[in-house]
PAKENU-417402 format. One record per residue: residue in one letter; x, y, z of N, C-alpha, C in turn. Coordinates in steps of 0.2 Angstrom, whole numbers. Layout:
<site><res>A</res><n_u>X</n_u><n_v>Y</n_v><n_w>Z</n_w><ca_u>X</ca_u><ca_v>Y</ca_v><ca_w>Z</ca_w><c_u>X</c_u><c_v>Y</c_v><c_w>Z</c_w></site>
...
end
This chain:
<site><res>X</res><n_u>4</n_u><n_v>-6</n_v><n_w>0</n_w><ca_u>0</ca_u><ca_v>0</ca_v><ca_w>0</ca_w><c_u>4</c_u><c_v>6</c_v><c_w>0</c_w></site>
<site><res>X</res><n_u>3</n_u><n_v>10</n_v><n_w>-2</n_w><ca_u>6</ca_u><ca_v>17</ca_v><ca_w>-6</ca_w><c_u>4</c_u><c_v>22</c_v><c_w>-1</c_w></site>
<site><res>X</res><n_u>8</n_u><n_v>25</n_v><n_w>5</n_w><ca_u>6</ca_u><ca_v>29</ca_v><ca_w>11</ca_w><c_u>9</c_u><c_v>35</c_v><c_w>10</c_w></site>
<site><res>X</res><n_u>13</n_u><n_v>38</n_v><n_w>2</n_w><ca_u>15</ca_u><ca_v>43</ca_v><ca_w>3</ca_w><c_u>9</c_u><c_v>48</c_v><c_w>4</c_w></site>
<site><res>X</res><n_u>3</n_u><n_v>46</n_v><n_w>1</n_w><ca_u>-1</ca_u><ca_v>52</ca_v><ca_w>0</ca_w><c_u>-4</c_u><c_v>53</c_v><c_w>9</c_w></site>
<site><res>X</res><n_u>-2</n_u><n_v>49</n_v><n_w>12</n_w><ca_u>-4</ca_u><ca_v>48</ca_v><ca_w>20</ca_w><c_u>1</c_u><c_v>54</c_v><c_w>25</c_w></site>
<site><res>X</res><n_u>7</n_u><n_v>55</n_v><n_w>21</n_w><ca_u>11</ca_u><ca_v>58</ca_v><ca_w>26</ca_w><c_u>12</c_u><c_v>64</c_v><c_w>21</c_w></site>
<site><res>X</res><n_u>9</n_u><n_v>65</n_v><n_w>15</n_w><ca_u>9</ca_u><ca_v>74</ca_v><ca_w>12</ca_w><c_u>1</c_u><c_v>77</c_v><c_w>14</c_w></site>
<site><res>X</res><n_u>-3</n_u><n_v>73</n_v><n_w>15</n_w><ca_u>-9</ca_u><ca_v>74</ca_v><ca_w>20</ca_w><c_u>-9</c_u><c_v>77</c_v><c_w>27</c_w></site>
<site><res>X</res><n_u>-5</n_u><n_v>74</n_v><n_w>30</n_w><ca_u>-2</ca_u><ca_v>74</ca_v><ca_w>38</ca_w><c_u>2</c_u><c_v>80</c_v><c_w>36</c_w></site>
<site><res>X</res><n_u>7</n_u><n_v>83</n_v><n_w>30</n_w><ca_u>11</ca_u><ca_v>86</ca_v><ca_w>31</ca_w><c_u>5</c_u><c_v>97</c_v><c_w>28</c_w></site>
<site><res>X</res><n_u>2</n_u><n_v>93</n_v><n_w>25</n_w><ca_u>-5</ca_u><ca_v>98</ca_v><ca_w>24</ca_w><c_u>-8</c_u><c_v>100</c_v><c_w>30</c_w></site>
<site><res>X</res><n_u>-9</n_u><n_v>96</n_v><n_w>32</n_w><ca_u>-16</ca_u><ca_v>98</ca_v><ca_w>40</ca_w><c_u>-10</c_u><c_v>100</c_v><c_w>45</c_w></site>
<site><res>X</res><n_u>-3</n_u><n_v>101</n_v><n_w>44</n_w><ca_u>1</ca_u><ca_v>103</ca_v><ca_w>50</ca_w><c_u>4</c_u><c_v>110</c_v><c_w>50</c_w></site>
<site><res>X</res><n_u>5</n_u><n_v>111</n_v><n_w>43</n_w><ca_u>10</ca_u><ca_v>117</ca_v><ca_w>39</ca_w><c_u>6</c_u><c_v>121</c_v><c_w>37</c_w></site>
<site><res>X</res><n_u>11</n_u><n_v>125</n_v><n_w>35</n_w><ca_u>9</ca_u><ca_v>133</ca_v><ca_w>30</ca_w><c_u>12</c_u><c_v>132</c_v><c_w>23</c_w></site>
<site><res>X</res><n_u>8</n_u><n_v>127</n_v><n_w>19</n_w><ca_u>13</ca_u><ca_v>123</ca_v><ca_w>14</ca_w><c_u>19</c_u><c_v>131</c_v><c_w>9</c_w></site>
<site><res>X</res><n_u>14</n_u><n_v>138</n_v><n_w>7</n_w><ca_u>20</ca_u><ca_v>142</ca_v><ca_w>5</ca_w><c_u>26</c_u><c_v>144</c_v><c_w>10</c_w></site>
<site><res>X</res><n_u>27</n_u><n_v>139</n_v><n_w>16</n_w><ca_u>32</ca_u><ca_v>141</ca_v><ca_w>21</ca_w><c_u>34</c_u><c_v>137</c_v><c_w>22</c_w></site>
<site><res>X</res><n_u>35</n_u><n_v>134</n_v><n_w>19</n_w><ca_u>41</ca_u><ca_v>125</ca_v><ca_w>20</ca_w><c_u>42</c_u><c_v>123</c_v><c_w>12</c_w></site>
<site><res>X</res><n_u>46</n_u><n_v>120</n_v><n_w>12</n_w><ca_u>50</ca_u><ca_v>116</ca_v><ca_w>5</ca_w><c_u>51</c_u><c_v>110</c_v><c_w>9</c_w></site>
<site><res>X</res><n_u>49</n_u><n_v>106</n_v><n_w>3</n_w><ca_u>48</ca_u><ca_v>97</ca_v><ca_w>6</ca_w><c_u>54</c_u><c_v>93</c_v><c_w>0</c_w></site>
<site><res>X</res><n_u>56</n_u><n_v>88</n_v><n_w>3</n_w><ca_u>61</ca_u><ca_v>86</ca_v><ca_w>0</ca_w><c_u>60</c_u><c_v>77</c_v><c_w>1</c_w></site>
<site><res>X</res><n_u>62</n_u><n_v>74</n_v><n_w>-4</n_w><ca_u>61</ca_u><ca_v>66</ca_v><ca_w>-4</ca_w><c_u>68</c_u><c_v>64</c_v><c_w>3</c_w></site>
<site><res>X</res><n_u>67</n_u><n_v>60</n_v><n_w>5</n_w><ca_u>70</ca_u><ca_v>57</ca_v><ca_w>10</ca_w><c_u>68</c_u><c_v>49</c_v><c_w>11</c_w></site>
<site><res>X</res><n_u>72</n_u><n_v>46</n_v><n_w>4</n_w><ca_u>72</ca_u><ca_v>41</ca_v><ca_w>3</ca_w><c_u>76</c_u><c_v>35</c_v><c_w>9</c_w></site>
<site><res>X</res><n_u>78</n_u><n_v>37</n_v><n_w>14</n_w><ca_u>82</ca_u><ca_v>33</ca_v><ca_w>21</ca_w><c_u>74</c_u><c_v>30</c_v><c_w>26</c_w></site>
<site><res>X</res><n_u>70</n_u><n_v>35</n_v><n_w>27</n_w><ca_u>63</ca_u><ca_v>34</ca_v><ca_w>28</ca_w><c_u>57</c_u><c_v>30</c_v><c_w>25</c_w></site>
<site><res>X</res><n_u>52</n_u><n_v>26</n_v><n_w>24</n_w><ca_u>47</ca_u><ca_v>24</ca_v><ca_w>22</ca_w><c_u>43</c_u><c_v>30</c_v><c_w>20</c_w></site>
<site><res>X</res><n_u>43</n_u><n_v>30</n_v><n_w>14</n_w><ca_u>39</ca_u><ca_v>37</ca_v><ca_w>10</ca_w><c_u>40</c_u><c_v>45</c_v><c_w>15</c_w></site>
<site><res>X</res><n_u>47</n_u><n_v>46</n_v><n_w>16</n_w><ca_u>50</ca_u><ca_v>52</ca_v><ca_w>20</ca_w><c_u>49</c_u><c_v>56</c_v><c_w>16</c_w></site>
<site><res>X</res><n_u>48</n_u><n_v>61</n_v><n_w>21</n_w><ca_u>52</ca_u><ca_v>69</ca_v><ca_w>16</ca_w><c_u>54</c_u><c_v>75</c_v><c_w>22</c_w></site>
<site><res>X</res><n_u>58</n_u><n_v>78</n_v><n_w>20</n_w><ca_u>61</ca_u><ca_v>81</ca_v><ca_w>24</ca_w><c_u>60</c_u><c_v>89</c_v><c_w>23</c_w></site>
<site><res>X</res><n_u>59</n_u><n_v>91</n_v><n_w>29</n_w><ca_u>53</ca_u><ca_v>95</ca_v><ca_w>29</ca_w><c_u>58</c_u><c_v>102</c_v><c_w>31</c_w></site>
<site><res>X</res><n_u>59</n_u><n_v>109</n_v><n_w>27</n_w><ca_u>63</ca_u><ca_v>114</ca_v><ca_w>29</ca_w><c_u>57</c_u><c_v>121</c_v><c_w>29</c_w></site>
<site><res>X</res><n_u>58</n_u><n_v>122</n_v><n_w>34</n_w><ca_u>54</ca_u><ca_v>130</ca_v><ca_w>34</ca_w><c_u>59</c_u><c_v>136</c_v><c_w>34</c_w></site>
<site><res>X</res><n_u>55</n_u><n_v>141</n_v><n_w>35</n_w><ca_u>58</ca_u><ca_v>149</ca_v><ca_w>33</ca_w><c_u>63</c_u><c_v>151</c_v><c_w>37</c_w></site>
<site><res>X</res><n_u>65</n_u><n_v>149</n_v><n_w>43</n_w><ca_u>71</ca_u><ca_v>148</ca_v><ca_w>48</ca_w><c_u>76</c_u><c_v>145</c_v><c_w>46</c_w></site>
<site><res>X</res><n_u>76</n_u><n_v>138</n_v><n_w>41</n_w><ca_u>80</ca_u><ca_v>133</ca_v><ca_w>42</ca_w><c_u>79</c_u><c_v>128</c_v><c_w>44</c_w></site>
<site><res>X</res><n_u>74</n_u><n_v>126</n_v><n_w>50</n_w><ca_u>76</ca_u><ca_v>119</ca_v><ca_w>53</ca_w><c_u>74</c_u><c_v>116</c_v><c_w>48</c_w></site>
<site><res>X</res><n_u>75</n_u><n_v>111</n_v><n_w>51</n_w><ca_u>71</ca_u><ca_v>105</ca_v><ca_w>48</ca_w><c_u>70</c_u><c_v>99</c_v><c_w>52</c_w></site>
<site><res>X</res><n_u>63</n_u><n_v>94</n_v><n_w>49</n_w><ca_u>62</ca_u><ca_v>88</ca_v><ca_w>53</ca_w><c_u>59</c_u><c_v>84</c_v><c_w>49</c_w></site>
<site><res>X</res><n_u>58</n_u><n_v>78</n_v><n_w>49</n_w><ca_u>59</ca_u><ca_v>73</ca_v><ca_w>43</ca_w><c_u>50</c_u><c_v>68</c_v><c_w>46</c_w></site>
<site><res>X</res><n_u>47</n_u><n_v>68</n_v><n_w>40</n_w><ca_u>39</ca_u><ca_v>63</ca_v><ca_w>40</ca_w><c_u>38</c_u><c_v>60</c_v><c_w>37</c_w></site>
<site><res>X</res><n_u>37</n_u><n_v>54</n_v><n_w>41</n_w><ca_u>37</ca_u><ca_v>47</ca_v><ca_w>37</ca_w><c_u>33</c_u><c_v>42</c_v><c_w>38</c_w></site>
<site><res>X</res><n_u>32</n_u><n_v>37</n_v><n_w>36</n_w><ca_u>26</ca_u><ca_v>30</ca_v><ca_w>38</ca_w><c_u>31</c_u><c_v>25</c_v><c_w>41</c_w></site>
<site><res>X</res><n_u>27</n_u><n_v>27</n_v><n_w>49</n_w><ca_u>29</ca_u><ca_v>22</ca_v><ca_w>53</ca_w><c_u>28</c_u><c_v>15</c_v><c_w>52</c_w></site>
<site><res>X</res><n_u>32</n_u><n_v>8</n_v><n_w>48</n_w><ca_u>26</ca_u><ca_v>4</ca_v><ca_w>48</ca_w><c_u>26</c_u><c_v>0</c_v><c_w>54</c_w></site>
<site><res>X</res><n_u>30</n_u><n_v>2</n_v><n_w>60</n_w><ca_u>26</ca_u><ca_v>-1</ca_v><ca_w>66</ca_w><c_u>19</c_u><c_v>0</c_v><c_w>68</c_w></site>
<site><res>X</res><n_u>20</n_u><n_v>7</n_v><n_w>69</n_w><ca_u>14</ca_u><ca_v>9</ca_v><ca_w>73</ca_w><c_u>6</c_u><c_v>8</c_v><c_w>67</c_w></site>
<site><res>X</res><n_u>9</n_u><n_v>10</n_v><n_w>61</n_w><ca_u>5</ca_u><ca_v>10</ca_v><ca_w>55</ca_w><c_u>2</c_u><c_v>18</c_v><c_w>55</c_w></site>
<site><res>X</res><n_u>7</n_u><n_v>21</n_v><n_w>56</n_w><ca_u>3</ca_u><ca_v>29</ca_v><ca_w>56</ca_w><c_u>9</c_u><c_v>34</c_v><c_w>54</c_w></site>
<site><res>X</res><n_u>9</n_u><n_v>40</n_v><n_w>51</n_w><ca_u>12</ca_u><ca_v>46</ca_v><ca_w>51</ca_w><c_u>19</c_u><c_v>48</c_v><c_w>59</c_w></site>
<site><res>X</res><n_u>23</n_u><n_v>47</n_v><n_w>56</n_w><ca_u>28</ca_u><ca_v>50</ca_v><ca_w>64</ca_w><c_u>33</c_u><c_v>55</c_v><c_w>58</c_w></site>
<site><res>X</res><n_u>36</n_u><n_v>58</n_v><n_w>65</n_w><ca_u>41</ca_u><ca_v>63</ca_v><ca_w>63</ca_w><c_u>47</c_u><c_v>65</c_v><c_w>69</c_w></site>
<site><res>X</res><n_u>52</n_u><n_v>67</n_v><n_w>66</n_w><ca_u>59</ca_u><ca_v>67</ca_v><ca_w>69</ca_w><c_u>61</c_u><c_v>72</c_v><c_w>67</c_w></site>
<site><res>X</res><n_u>65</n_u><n_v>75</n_v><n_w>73</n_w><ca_u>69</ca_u><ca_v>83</ca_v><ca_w>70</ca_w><c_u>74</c_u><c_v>78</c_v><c_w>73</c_w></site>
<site><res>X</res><n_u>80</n_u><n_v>79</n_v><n_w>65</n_w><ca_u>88</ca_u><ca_v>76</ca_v><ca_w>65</ca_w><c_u>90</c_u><c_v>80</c_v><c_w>74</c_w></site>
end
């Protein structure tokens, strides 16, 4: 099953999408690495333990 569209959903209901730049982060199960207007960054991706959306700031 194809969960990208589950973690750019989760990345829409969270963000101010013209204030973030999203990026493949192919190290995670359908990752992307998530940069906003400061610089940080935190990375969202499909858990398949939990089977749900998580995310990590490096």
């Amino acid at each position: 099953m194809d969960h990208s569209a589950d973690v750019l959903g989760w990345i829409e209901e969270n963000f101010i999408m013209c204030e973030i730049e999203i990026e493949s982060c192919p190290l995670f199960p359908y990752g992307r690495l998530i940069t906003d207007t400061n610089g940080e960054t935190m990375i969202v991706y499909w858990d398949i333990v939990s089977g749900q959306v998580d995310y990590r700031f490096p």
